[in-house]
VMD Tcl script that draws the C-alpha trace (Angstrom):
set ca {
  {-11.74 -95.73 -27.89}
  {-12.82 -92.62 -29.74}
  {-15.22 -91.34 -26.81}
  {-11.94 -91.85 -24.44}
  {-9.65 -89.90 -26.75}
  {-12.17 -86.88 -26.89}
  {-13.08 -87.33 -23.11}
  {-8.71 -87.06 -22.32}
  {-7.72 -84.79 -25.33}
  {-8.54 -81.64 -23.37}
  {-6.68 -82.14 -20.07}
  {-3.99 -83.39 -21.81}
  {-3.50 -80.19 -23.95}
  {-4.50 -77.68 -20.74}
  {-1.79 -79.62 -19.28}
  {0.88 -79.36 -22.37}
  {0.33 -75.74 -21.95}
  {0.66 -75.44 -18.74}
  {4.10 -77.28 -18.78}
  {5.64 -75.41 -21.56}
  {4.39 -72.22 -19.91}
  {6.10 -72.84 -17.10}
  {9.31 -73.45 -19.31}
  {8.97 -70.60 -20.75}
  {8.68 -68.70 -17.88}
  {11.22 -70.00 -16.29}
  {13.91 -69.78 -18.69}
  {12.83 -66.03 -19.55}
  {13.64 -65.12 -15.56}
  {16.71 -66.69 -15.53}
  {15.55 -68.32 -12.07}
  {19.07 -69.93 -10.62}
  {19.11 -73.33 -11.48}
  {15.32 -74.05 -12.07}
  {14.86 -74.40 -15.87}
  {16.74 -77.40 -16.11}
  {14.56 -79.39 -13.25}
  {11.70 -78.39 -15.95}
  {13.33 -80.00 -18.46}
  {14.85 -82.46 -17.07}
  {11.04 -83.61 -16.47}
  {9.52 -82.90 -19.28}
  {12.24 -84.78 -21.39}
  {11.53 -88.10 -19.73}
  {7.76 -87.45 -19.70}
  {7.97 -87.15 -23.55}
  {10.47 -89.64 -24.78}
  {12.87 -86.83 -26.23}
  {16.38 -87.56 -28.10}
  {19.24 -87.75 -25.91}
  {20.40 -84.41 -23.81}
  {23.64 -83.43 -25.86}
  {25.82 -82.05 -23.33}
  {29.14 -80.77 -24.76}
  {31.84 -79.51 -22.20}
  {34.41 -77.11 -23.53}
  {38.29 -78.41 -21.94}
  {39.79 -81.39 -20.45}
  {41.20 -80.07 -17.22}
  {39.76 -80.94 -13.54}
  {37.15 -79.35 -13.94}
  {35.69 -80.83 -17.57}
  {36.64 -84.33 -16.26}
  {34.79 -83.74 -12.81}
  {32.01 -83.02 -15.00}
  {32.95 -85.93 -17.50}
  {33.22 -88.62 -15.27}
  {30.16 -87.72 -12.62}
  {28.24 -88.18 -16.85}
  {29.95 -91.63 -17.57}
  {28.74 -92.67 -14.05}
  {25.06 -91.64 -14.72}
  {24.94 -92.98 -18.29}
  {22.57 -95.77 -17.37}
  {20.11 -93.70 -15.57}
  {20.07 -90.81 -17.94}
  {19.52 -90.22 -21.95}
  {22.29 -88.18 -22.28}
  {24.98 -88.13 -25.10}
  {28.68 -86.37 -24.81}
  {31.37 -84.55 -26.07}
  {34.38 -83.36 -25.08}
  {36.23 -80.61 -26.99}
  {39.56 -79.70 -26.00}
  {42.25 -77.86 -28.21}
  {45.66 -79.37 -27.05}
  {46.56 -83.23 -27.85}
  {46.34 -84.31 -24.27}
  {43.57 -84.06 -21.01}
  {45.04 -81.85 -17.97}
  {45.20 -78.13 -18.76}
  {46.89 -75.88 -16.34}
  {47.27 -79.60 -14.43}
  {49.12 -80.74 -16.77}
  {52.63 -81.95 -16.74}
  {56.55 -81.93 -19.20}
  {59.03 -83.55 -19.04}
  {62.13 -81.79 -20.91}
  {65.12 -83.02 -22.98}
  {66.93 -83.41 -19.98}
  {64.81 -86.36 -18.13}
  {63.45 -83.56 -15.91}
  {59.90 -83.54 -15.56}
  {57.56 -80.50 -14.22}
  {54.76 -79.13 -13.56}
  {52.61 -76.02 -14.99}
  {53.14 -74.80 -11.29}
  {53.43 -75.42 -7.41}
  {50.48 -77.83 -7.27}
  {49.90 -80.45 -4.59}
  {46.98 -82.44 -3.42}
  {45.17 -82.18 -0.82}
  {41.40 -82.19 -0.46}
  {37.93 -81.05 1.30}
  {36.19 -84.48 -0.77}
  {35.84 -87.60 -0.08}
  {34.27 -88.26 -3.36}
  {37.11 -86.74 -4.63}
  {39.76 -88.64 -2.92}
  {37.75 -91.91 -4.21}
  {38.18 -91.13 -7.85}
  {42.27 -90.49 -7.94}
  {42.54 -93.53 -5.60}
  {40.96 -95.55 -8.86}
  {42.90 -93.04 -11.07}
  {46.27 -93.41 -9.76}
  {47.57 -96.41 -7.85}
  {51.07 -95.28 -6.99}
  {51.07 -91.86 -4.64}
  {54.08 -90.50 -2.21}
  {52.87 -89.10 1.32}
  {54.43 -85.82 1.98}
  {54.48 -83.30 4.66}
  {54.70 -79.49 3.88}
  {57.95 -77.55 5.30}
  {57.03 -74.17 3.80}
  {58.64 -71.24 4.26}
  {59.25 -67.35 3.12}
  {62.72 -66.06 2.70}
  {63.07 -62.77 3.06}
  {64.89 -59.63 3.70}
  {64.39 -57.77 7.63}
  {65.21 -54.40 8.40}
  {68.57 -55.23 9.74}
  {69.49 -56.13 5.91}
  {69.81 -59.78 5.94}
  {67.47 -62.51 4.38}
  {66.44 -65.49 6.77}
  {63.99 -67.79 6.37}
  {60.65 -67.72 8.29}
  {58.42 -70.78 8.81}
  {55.07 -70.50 6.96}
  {52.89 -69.08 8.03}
  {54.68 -65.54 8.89}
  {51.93 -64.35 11.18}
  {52.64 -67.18 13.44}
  {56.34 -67.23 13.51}
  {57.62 -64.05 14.03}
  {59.82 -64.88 16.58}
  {62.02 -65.76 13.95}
  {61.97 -62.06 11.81}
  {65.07 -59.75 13.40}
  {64.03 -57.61 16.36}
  {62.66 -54.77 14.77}
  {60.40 -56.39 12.28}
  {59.69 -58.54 15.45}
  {58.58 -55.88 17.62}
  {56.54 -54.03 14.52}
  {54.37 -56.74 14.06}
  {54.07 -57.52 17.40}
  {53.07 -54.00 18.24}
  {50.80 -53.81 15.90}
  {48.85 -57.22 16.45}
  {48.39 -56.04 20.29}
  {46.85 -52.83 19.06}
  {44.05 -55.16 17.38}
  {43.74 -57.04 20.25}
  {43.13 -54.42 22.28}
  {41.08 -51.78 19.92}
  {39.29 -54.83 17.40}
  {38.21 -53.01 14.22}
  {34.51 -52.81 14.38}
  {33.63 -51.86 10.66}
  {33.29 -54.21 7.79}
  {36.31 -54.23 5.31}
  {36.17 -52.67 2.10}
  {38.70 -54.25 0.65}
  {41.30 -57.15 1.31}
  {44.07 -54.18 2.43}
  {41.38 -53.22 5.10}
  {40.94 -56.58 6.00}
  {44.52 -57.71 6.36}
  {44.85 -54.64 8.71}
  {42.22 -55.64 10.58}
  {43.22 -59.19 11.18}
  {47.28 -58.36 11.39}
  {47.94 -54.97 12.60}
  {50.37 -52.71 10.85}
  {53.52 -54.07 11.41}
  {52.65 -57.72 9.99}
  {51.13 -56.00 6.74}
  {54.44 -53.77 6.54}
  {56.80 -56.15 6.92}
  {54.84 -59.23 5.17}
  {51.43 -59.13 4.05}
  {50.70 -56.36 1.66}
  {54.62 -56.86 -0.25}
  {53.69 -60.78 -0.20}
  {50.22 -60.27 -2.17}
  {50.99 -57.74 -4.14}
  {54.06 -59.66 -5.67}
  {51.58 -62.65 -6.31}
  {48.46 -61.17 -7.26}
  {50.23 -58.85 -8.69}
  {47.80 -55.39 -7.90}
  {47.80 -53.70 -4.80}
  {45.72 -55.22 -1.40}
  {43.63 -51.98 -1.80}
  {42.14 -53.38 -5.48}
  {40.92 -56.76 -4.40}
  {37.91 -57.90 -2.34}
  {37.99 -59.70 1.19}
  {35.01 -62.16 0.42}
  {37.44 -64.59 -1.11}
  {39.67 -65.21 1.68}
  {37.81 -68.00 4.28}
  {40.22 -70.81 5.45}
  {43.21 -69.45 3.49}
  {44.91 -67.16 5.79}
  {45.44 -67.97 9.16}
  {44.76 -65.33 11.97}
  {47.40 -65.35 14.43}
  {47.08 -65.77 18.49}
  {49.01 -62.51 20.32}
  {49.61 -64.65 23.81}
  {50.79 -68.02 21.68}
  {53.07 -65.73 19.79}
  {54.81 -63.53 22.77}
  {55.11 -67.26 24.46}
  {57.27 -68.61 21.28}
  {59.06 -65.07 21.08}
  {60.44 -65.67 24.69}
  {61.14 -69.26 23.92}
  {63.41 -68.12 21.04}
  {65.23 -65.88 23.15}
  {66.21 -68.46 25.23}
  {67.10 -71.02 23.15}
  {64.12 -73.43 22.73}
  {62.47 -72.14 18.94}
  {58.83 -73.62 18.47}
  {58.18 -73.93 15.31}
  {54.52 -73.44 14.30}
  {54.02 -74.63 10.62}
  {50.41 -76.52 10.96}
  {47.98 -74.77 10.11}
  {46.33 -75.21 7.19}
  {44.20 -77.44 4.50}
  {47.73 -79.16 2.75}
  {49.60 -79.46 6.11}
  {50.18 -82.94 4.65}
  {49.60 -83.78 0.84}
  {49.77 -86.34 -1.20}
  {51.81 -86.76 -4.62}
  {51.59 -89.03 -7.53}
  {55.23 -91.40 -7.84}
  {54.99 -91.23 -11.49}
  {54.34 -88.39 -14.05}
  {53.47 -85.54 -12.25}
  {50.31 -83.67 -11.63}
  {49.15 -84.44 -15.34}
  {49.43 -88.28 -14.14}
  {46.27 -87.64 -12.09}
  {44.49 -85.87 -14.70}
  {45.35 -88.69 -17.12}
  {44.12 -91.56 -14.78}
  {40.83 -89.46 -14.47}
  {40.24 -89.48 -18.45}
  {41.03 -92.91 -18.50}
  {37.77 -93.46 -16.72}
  {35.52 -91.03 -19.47}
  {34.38 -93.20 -21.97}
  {37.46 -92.27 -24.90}
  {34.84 -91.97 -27.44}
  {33.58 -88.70 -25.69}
  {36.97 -86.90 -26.21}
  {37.86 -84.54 -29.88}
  {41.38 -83.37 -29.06}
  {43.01 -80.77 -30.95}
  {39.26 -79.14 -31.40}
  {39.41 -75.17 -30.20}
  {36.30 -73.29 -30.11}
  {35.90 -70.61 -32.24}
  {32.82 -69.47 -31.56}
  {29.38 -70.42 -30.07}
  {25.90 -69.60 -30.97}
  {23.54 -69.04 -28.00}
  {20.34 -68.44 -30.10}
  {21.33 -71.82 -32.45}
  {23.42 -74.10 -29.67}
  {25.82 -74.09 -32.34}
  {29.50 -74.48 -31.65}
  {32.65 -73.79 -34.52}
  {35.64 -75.58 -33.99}
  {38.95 -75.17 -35.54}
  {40.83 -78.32 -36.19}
  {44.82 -78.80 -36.14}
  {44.96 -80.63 -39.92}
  {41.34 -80.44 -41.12}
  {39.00 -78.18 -42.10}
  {36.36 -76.27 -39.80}
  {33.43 -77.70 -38.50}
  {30.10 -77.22 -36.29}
  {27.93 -79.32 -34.03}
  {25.44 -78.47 -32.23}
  {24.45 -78.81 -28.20}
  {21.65 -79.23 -25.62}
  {23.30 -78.06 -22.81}
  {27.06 -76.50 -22.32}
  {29.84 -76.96 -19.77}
  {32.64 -74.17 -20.14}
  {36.03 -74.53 -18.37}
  {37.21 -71.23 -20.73}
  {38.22 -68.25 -19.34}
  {34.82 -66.04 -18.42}
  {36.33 -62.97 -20.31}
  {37.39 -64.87 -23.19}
  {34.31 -67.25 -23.41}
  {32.40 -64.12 -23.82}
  {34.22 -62.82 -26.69}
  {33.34 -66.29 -28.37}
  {29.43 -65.92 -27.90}
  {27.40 -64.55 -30.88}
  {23.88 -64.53 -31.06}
  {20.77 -61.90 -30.65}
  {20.49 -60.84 -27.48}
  {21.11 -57.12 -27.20}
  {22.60 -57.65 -23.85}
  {25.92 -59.51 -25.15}
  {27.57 -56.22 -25.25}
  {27.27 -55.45 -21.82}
  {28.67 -59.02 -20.95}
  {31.33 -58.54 -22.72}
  {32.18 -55.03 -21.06}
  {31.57 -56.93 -17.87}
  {33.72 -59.45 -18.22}
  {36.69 -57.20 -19.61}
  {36.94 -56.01 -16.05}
  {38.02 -59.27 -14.34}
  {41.92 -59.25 -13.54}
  {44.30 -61.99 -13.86}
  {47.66 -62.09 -13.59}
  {50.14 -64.87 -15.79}
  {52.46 -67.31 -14.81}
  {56.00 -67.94 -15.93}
  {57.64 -71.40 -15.00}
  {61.42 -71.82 -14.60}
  {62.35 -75.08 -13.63}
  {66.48 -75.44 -13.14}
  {67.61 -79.09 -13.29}
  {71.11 -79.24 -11.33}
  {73.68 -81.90 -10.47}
  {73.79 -82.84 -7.30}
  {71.52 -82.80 -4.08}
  {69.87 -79.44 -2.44}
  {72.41 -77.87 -0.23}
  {71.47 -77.96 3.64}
  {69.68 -74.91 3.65}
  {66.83 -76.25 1.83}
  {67.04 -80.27 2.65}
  {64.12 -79.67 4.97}
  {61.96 -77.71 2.53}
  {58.97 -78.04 0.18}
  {58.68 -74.93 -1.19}
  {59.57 -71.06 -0.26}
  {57.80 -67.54 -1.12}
  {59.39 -64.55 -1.49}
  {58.14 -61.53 -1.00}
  {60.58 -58.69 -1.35}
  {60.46 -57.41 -4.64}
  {64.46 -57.73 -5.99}
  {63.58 -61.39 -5.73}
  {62.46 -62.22 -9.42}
  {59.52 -64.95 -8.10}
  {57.23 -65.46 -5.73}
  {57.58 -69.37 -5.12}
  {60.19 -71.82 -5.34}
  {59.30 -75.39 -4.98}
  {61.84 -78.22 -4.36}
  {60.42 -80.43 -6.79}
  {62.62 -83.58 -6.76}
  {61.77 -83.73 -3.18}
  {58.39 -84.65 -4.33}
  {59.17 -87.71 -6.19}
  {62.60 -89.31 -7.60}
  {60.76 -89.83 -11.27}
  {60.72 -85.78 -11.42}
  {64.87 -86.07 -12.42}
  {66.59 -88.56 -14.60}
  {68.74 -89.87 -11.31}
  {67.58 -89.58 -7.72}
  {71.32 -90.26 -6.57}
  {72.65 -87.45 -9.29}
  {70.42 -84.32 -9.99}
  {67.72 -82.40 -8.10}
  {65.08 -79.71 -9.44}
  {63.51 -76.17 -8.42}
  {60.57 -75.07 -9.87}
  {59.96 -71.49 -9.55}
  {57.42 -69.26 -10.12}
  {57.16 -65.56 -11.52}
  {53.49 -63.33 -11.79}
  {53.25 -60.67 -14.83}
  {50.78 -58.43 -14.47}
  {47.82 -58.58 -16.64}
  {49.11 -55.33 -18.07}
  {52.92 -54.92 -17.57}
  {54.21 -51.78 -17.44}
  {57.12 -53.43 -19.01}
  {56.62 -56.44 -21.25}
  {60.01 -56.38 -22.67}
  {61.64 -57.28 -18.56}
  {59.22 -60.26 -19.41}
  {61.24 -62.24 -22.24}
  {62.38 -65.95 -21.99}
  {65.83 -64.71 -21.44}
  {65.51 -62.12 -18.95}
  {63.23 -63.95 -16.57}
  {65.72 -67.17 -16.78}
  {68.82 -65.51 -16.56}
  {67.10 -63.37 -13.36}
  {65.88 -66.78 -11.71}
  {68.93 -68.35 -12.16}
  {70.99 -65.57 -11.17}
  {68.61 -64.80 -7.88}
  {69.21 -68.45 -7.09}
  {73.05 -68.14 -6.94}
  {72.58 -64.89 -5.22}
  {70.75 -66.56 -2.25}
  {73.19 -69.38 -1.82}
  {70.68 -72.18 -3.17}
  {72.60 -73.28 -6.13}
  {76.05 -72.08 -7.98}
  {76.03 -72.13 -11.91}
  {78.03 -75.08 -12.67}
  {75.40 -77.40 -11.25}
  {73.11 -76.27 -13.60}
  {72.07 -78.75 -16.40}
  {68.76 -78.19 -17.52}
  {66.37 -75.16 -17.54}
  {62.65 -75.39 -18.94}
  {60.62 -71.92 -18.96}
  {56.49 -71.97 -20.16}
  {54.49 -69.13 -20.06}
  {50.90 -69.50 -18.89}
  {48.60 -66.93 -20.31}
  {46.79 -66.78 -16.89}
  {47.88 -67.98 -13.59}
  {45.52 -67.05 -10.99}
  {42.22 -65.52 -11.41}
  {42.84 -61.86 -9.15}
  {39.60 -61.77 -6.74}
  {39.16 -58.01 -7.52}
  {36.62 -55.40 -6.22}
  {34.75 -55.64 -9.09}
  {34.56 -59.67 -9.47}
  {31.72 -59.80 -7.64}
  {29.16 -57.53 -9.73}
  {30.60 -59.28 -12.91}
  {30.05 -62.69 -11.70}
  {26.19 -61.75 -10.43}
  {25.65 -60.14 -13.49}
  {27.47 -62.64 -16.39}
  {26.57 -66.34 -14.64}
  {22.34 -66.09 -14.41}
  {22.51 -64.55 -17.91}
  {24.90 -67.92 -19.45}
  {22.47 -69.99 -17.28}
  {19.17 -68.75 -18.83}
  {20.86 -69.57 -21.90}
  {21.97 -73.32 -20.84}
  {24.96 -72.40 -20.56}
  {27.16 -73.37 -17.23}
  {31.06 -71.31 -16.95}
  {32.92 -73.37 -14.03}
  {36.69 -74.23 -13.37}
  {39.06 -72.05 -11.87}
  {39.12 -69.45 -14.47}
  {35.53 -70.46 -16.01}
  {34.25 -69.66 -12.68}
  {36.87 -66.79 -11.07}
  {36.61 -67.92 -8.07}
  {40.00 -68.25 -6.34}
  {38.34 -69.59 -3.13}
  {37.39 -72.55 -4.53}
  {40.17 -73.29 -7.57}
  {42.61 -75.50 -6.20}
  {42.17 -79.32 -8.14}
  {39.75 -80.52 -5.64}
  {37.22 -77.53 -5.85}
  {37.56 -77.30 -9.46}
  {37.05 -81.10 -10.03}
  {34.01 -81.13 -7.56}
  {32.40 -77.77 -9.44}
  {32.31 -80.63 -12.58}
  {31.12 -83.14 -10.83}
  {28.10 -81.08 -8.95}
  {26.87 -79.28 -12.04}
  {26.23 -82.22 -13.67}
  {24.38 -83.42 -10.64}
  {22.82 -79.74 -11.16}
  {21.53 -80.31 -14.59}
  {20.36 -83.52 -14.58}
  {19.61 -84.59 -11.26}
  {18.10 -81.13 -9.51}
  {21.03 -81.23 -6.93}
  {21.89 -78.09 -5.80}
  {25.82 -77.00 -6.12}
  {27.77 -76.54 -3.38}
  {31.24 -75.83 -4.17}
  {30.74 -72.35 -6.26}
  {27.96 -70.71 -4.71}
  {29.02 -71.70 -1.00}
  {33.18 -71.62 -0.49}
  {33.00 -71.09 3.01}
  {30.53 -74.24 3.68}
  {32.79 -76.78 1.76}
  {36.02 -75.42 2.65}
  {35.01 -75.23 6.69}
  {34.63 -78.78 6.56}
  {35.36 -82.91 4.80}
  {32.44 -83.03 2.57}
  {30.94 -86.76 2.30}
  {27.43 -85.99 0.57}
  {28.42 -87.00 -2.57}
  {30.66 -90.26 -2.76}
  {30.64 -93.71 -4.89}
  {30.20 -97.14 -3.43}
  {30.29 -100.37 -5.29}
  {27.06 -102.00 -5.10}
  {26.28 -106.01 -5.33}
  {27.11 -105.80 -8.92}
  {30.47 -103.77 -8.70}
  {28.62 -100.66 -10.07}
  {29.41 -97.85 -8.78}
  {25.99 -95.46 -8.07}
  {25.35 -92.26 -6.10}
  {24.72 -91.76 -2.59}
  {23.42 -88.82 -0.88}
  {23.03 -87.68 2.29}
}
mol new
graphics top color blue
foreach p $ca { graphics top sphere $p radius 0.5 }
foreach p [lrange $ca 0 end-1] q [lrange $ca 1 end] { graphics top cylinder $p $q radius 0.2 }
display resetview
């Protein structure tokens, strides 16, 4: 036995070496994705303690990530835990229900999705859903002074605009036709001009966008946009114009990913995101646990407690949902580079979100009996959306037969040049008094109104977003360190709930399984088609296991 140990002991240290070298290495370049395949390896090789993989939140995101790790736990040494700071899973998917019986949501969400994996988990998370079709719409005010609705999208329903917003964006969408831009946009202005002509952008486009993203066309990038506008056909449209002139409107409201959606009967959004948690192990959940700070030299993480004092623990591996810029203010440590992240990351824009939802007596007047929700983009008009929220599900009022609901939707700037027009009282006293204004509602139906202020609402895909994110994700990486979700990872392209539940999932699949992501680095390959490469299917034991293409 002695003449084998001396004859192995060699070889076996040349190849120690040569594994941790490559470690090293690896981790040192920040190589996308590779360190962890190393590890991953070399952990099961050498019998080490379970990977401690801590994910910071508990919205779509963290419990993509949480569940794809309770689904692994027999294959993998892993251990898990889940710090969020509010009392409840669901973040900005979350849903309240007010004093009144009225229940809503932290915004217009519905679902709709590019995953089938995805649709297989909230079909085990939620057994009661309502099938709905969209009826969207913008109101807004033409050139001859009036305010008519126009079926959504605008680019392919002009027909029904006045004549002379009619004839400017037709005008300008045969100059495109005929003269197609050659050059590459700079810039999501030069893009919509290039796609819509400048009539459309005039009269929709550019007032639109800027009243929801809430900084001018000319400030935010074009790579973002993929499947989310649609580009509109001159010969289809002259064909409907002349069929509305004589009496025989086609309406063409299609297009798009959530031409029909699905809704949960019960409890809103946050009822999905509920059902989800209920199938994390409840063990792996701290609630009312915010991060104060994390260590990147140490893996340490301080947490603040509601009711106790503060305390540490320590991680393998970390999931973020956070905000990017303010997950970056939380990082300490040695590397002289954390400055420059931090200046990085102060550049992203975002804008915030105020919700006013009006409970009334009564049913929606005839005007808006055929609608989901509306946008508005002149500016007078205090919000940007207005969703018809009872006509999602009767459980979202305290009587179907007696009250109704709109939820609407305001965007601050990240930097308003007025915070004081911003108050609780001014925005619902503007909503409510818009609403009247337009004929939706009068006051005496009123009953209930619910306002909450969400310190970001959409993550602004800005010219700089691009440099900050190449710059600020292979540096957390190196560091084990993985910022998703839809503000974790700034990517608008890819934050509605199935994207961000499906960046969890496949950076879990990432870390421990060598699975390349999909969903963040490529949004135009998932959202050009139904991905199935990734979906769960009971085996002879009523397991559930992965199956890949």
């Amino acid at each position: 036995m002695a003449i084998i140990c001396k004859r192995w002991t060699l070889p076996i240290l040349a190849s120690a070496v040569f594994l941790l070298t490559v470690i090293v290495v690896a981790y040192h370049s920040g190589t996308y994705g590779k360190f962890n395949k190393h590890e991953r390896w070399v952990a099961k090789l050498m019998g080490r303690k379970p990977l401690h993989i801590v994910i910071i939140g508990s919205g779509p995101t963290a419990l993509g990530a949480a569940r794809r790790l309770a689904e692994l736990r027999n294959q993998f040494n892993t251990k898990v835990t889940i710090l969020e700071e509010e009392a409840l899973p669901g973040g900005l998917a979350s849903s309240e229900r007010d004093d009144q019986g009225f229940l809503w949501d932290m915004g217009g969400h519905v679902v709709f999705s590019h995953y089938d994996y995805f649709d297989k988990t909230l079909d085990r998370a939620v057994p009661h859903w309502n099938q709905r079709v969209r009826a969207a719409f913008a109101f807004m005010m033409g050139s001859d002074g009036k305010r008519r609705f126009i079926p959504y999208p605008v680019q392919n329903n002009i027909e029904a605009m006045d004549k002379t917003d009619q004839k400017r964006s037709l005008e300008g969408l045969q100059e495109i036709t005929r003269n197609p831009p050659e050059a590459k946009p700079d810039n999501f202005d030069q893009w919509l001009l290039q796609k819509f002509g400048v009539g459309l952008c005039e009269v929709f486009m550019r007032k639109y966008n800027k009243k929801v993203w809430t900084v001018n066309t000319t400030r935010m990038n074009s790579v973002w946009v993929g499947e989310r506008v649609a580009i509109p056909d001159v010969n289809k449209i002259q064909a409907k114009i002349k069929a509305f002139d004589q009496g025989t409107p086609v309406e063409d409201s299609g297009w798009g990913p959530n031409r029909y959606f699905r809704f949960p009967r019960f409890n809103g959004t946050g009822n999905i995101w509920r059902g989800v948690a209920n199938l994390v192990p409840r063990e792996w959940f701290q609630f009312r646990s915010k991060v104060t700070s994390v260590n990147f030299d140490t893996k340490t993480i301080n947490i603040g407690s509601a009711g106790s004092s503060h305390r540490s623990l320590t991680y393998d591996t970390l999931i973020s949902t956070v905000p990017l810029d303010k997950f970056a203010n939380l990082l300490h440590g040695n590397d002289p580079s954390l400055a420059q992240i931090n200046h990085f990351t102060s550049q992203l824009i975002y804008s915030h979100t105020h919700v006013i939802g009006i409970g009334l007596l009564g049913q929606p007047p005839e005007i808006l009996s055929d609608k989901s929700w509306m946008y508005f983009p002149d500016s007078d008009s205090p919000f940007y959306r207005i969703t018809v929220f009872s006509a999602y599900s009767d459980d979202h009022v305290p009587r179907a037969d007696t009250f109704w609901s709109l939820m609407c939707e305001a965007a601050e700037p990240k930097y308003a040049p007025d915070p004081s027009y911003w108050s609780k009282t001014n925005v619902v006293e503007a909503t409510v008094k818009a609403l009247v204004t337009y004929g939706f509602i009068s006051a005496d139906m009123v009953v209930s109104k619910y306002y909450r202020r969400l310190d970001r609402g959409y993550p602004v895909p800005s010219l700089e977003r691009e440099k900050v994110l190449h710059m600020v994700q292979p540096w957390l990486e190196a560091k084990h360190i993985y910022s998703r979700g839809r503000f974790g990872g700034w990517r608008y392209e890819v934050a509605n709930q199935d994207h961000s539940f499906m960046q969890g999932v496949e950076v879990v699949d990432r870390i421990l399984q060598g699975i390349d992501e999909e969903t963040y680095p490529n949004p135009n390959l998932v959202n050009s088609r139904k991905n199935t490469g990734r979906f769960l299917e009971p085996d002879s034991r009523n397991e559930f296991i992965l199956l890949r293409n």
